[in-house]
Structure formats: C-alpha cells, structure tokens
mmCIF file of the N, C-alpha and C atoms, coordinates in Angstrom:
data_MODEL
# 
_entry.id   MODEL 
# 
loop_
_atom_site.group_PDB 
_atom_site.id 
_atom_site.type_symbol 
_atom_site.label_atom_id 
_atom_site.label_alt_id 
_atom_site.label_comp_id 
_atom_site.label_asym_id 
_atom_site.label_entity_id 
_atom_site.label_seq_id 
_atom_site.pdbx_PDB_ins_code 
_atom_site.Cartn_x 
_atom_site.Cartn_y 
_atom_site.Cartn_z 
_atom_site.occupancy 
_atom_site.B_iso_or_equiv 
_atom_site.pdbx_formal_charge 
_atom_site.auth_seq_id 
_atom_site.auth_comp_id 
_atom_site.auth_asym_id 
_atom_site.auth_atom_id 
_atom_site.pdbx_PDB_model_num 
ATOM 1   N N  . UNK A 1 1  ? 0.849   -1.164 0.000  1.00 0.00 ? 1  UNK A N  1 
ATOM 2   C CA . UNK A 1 1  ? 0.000   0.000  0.000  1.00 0.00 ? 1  UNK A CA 1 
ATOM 3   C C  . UNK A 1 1  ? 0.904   1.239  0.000  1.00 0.00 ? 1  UNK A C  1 
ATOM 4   N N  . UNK A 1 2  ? 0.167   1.794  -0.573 1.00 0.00 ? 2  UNK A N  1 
ATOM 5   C CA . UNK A 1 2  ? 1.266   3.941  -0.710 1.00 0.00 ? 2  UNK A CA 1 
ATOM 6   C C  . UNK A 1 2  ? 0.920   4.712  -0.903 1.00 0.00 ? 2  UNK A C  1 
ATOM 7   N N  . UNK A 1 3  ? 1.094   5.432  -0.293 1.00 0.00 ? 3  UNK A N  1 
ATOM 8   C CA . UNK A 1 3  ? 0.150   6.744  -0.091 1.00 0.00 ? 3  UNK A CA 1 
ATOM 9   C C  . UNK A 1 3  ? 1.166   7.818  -0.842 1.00 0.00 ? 3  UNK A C  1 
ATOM 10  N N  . UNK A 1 4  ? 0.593   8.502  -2.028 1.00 0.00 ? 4  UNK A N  1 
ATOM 11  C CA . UNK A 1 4  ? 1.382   9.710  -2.664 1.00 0.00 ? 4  UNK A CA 1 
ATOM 12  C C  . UNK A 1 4  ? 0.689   10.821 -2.026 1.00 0.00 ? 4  UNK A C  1 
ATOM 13  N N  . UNK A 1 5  ? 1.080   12.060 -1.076 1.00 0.00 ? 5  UNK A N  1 
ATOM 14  C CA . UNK A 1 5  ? 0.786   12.817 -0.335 1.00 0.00 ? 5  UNK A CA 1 
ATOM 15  C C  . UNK A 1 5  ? 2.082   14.296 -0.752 1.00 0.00 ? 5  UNK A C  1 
ATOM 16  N N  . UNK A 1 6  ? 1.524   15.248 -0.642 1.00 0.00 ? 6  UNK A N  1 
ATOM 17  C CA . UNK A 1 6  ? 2.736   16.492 -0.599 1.00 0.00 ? 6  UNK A CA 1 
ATOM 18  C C  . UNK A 1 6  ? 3.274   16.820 0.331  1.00 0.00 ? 6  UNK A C  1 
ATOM 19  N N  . UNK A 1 7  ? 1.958   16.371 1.412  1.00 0.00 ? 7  UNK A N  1 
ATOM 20  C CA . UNK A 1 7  ? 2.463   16.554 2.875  1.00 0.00 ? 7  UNK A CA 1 
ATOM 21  C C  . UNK A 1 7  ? 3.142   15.479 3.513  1.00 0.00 ? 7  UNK A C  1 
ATOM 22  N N  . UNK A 1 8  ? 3.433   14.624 2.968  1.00 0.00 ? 8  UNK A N  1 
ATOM 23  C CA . UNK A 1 8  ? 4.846   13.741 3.726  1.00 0.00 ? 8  UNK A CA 1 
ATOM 24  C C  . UNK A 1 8  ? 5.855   14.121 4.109  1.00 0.00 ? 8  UNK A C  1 
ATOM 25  N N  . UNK A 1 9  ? 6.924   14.988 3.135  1.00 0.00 ? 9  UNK A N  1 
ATOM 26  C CA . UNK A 1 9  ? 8.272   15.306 3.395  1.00 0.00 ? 9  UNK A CA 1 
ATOM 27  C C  . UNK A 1 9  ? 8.054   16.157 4.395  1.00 0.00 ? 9  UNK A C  1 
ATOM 28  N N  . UNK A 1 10 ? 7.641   17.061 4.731  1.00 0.00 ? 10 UNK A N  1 
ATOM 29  C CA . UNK A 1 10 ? 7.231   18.530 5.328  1.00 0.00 ? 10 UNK A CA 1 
ATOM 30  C C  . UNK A 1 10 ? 6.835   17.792 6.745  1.00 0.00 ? 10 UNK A C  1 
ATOM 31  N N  . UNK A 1 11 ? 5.869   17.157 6.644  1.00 0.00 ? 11 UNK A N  1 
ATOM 32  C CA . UNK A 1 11 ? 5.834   16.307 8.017  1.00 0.00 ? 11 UNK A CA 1 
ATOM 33  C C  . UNK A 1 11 ? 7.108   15.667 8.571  1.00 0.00 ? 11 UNK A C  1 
ATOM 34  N N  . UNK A 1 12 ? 6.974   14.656 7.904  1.00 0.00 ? 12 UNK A N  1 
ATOM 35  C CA . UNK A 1 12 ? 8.296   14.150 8.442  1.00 0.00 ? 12 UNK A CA 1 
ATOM 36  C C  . UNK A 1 12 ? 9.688   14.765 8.618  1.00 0.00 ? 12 UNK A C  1 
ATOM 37  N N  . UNK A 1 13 ? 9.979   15.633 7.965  1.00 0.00 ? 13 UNK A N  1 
ATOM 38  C CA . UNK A 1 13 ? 10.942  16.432 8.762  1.00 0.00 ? 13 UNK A CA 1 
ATOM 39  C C  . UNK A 1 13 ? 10.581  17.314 9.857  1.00 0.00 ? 13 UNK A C  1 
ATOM 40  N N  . UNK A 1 14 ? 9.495   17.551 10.520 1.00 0.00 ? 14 UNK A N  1 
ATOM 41  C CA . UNK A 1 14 ? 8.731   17.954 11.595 1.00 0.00 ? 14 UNK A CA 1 
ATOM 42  C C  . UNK A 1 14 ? 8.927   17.110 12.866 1.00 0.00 ? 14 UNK A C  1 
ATOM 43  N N  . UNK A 1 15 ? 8.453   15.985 12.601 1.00 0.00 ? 15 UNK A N  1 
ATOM 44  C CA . UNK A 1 15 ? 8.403   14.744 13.177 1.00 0.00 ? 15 UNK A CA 1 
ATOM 45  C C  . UNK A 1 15 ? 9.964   14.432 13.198 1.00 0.00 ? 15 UNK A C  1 
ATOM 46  N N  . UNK A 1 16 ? 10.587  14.881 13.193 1.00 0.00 ? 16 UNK A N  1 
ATOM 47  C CA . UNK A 1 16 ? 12.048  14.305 12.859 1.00 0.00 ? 16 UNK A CA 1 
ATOM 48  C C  . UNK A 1 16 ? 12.524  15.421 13.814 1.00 0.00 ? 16 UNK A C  1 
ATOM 49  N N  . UNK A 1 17 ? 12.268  16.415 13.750 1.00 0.00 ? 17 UNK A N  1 
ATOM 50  C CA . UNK A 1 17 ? 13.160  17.778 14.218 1.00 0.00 ? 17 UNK A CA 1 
ATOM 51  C C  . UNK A 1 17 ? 12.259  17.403 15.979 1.00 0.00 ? 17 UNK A C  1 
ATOM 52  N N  . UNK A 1 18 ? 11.065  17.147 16.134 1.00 0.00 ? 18 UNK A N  1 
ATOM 53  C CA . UNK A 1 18 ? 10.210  17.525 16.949 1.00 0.00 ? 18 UNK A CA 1 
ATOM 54  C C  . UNK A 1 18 ? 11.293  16.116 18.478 1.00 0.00 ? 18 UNK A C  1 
ATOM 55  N N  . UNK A 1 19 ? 11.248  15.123 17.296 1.00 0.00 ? 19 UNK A N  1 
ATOM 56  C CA . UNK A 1 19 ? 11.730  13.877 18.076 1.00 0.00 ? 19 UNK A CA 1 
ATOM 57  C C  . UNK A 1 19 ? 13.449  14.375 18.529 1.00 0.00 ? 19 UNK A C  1 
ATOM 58  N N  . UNK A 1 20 ? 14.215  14.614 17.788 1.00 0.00 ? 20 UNK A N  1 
ATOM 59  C CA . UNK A 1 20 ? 15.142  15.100 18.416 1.00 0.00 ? 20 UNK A CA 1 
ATOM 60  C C  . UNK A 1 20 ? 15.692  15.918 19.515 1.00 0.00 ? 20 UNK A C  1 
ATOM 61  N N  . UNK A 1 21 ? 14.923  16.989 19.698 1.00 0.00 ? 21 UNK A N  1 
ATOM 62  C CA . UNK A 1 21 ? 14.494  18.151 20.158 1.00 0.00 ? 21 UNK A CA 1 
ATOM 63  C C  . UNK A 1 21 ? 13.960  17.495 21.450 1.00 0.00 ? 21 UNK A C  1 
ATOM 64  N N  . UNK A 1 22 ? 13.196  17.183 21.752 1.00 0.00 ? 22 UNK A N  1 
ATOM 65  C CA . UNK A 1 22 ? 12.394  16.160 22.665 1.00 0.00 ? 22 UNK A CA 1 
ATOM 66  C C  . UNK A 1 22 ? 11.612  14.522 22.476 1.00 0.00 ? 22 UNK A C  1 
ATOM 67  N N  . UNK A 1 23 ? 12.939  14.192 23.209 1.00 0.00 ? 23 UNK A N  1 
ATOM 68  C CA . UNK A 1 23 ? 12.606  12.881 22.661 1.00 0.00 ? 23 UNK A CA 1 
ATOM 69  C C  . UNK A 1 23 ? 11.640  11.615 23.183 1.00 0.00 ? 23 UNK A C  1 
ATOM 70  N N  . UNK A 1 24 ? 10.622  12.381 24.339 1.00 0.00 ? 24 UNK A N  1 
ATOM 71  C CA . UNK A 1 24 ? 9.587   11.913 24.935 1.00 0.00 ? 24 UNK A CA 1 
ATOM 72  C C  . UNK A 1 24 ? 8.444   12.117 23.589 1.00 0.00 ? 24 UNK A C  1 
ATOM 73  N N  . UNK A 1 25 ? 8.575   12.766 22.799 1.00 0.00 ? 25 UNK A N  1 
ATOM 74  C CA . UNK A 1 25 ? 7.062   13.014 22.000 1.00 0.00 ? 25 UNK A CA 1 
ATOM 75  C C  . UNK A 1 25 ? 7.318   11.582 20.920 1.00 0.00 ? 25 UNK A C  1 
ATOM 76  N N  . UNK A 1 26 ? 8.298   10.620 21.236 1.00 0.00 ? 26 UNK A N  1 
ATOM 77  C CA . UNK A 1 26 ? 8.245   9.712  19.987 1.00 0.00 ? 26 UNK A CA 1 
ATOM 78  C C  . UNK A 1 26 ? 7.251   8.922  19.826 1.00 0.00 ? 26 UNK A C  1 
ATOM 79  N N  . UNK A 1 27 ? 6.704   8.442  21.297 1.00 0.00 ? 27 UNK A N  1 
ATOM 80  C CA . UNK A 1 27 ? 5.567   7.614  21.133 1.00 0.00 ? 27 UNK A CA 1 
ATOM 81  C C  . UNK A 1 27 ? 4.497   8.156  20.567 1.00 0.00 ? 27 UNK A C  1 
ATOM 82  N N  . UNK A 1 28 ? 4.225   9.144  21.063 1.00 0.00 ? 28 UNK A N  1 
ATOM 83  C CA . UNK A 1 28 ? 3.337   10.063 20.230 1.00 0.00 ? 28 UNK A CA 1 
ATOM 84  C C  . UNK A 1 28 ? 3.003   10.557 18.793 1.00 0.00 ? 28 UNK A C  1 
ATOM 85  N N  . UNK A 1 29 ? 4.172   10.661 18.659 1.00 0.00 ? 29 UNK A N  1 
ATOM 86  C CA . UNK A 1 29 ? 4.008   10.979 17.227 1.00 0.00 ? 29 UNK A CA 1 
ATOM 87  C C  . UNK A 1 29 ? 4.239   9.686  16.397 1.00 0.00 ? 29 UNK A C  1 
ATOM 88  N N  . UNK A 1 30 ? 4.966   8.423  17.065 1.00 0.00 ? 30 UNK A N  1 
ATOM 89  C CA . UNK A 1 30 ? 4.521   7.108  15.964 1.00 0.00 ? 30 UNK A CA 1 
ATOM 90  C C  . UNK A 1 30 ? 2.959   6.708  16.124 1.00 0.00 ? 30 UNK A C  1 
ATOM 91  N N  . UNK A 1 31 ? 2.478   6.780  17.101 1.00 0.00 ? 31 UNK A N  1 
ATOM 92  C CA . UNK A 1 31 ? 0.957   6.970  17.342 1.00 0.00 ? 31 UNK A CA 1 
ATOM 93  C C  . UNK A 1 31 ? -0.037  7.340  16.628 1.00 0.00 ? 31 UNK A C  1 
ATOM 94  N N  . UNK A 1 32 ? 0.558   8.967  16.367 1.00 0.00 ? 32 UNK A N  1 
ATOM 95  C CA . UNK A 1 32 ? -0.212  9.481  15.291 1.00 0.00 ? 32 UNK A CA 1 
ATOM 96  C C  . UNK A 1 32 ? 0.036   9.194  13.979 1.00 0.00 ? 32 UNK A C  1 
ATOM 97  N N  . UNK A 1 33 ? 0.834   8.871  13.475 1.00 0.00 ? 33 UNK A N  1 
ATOM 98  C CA . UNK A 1 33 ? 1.507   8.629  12.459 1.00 0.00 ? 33 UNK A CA 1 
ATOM 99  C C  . UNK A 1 33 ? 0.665   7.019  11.939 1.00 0.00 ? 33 UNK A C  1 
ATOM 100 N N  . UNK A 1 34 ? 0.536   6.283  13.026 1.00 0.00 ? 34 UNK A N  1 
ATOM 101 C CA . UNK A 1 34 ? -0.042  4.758  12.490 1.00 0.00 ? 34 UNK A CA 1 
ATOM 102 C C  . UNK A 1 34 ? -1.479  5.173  12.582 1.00 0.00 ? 34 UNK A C  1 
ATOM 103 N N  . UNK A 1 35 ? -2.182  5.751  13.856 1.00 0.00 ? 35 UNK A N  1 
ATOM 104 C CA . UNK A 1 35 ? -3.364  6.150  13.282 1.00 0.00 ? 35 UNK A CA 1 
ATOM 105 C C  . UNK A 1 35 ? -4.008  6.541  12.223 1.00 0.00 ? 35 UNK A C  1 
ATOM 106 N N  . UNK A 1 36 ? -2.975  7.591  11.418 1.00 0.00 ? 36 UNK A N  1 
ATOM 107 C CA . UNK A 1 36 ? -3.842  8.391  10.588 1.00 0.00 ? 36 UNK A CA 1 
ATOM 108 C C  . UNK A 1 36 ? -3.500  7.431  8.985  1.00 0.00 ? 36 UNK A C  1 
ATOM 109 N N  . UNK A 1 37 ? -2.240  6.787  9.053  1.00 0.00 ? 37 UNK A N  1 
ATOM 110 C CA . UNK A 1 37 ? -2.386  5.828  8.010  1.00 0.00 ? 37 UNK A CA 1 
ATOM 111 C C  . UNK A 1 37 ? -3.249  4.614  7.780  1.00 0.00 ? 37 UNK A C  1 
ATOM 112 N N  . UNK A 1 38 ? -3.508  4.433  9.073  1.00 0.00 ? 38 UNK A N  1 
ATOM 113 C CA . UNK A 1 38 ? -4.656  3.036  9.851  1.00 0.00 ? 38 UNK A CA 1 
ATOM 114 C C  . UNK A 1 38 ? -5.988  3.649  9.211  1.00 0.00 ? 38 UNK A C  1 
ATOM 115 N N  . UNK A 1 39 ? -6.193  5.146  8.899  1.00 0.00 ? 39 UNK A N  1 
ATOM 116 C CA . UNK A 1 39 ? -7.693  5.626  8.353  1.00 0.00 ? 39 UNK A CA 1 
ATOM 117 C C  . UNK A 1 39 ? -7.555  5.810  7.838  1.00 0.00 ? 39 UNK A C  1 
ATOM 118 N N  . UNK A 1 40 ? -6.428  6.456  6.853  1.00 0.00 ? 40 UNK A N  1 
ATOM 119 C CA . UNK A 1 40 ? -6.267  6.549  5.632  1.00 0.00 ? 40 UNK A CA 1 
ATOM 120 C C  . UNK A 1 40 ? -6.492  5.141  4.319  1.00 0.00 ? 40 UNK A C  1 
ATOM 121 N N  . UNK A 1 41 ? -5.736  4.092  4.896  1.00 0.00 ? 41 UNK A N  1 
ATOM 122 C CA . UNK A 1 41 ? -6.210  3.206  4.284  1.00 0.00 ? 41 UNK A CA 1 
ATOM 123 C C  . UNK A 1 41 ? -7.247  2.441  4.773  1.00 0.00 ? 41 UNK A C  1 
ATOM 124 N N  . UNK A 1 42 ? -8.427  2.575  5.525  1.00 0.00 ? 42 UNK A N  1 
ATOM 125 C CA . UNK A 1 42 ? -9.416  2.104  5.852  1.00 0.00 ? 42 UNK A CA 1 
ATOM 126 C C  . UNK A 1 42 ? -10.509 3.284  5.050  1.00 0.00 ? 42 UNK A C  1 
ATOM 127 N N  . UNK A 1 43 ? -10.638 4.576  5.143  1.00 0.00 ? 43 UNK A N  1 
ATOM 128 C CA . UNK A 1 43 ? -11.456 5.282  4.606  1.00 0.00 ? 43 UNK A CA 1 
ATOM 129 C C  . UNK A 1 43 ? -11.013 6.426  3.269  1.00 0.00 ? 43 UNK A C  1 
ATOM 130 N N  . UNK A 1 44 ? -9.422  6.077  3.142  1.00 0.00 ? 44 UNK A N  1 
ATOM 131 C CA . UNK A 1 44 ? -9.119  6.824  1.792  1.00 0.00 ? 44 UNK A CA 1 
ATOM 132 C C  . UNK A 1 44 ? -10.067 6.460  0.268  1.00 0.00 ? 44 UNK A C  1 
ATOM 133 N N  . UNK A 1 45 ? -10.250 5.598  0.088  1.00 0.00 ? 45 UNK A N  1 
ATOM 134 C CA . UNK A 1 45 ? -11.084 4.878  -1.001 1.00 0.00 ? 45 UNK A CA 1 
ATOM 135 C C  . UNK A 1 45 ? -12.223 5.812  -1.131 1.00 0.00 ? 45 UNK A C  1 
ATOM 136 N N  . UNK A 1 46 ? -12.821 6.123  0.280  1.00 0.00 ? 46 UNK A N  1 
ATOM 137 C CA . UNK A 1 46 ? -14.181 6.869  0.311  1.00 0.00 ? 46 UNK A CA 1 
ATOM 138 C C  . UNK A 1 46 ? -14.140 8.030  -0.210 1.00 0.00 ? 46 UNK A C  1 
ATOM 139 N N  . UNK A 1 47 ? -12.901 8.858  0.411  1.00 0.00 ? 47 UNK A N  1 
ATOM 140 C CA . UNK A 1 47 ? -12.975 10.318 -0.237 1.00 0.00 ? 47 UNK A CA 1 
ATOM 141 C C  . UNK A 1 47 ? -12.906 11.139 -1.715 1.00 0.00 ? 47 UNK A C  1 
ATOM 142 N N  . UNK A 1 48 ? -12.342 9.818  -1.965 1.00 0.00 ? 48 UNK A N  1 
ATOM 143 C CA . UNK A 1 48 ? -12.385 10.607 -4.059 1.00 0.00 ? 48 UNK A CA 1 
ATOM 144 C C  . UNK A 1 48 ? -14.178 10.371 -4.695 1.00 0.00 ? 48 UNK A C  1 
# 
C-alpha cells in the first residue's frame, strides 16, 4: 500500500526535528503517524 501525499516530506521532517528536540514526544508521534495511516487506508477509497 502507498500513499502519494505532498504533505509527507514537510511532516516528516517535523516529526524528525520535533523527536530530536524532545525525545519523549516519539511515542506520540509514531501513534499518530499509524493512526492516521490506519484511516487513511481504511477510509481513503471513500474520499475521491
């Protein structure tokens, strides 16, 4: 599965700077990160 998005790189270097910086937010942000791909490919199909 693959998700072509613009907002990947831009995130993830966010997520990258954010984790370094403080490195308690990792769980968190892999969290969010599996969530929103977990709905993305469960309800991406729906939105087009």
């Amino acid at each position: 599965m693959h998700f072509q998005t613009k907002e990947g790189p831009p995130v993830s270097l966010i997520a990258g700077i954010l984790i370094l910086v403080v490195p308690r937010l990792l769980n968190d942000i892999v969290a969010i990160y599996l969530i929103a791909i977990g709905l993305l490919g469960l309800f991406g199909n729906h939105l087009h």
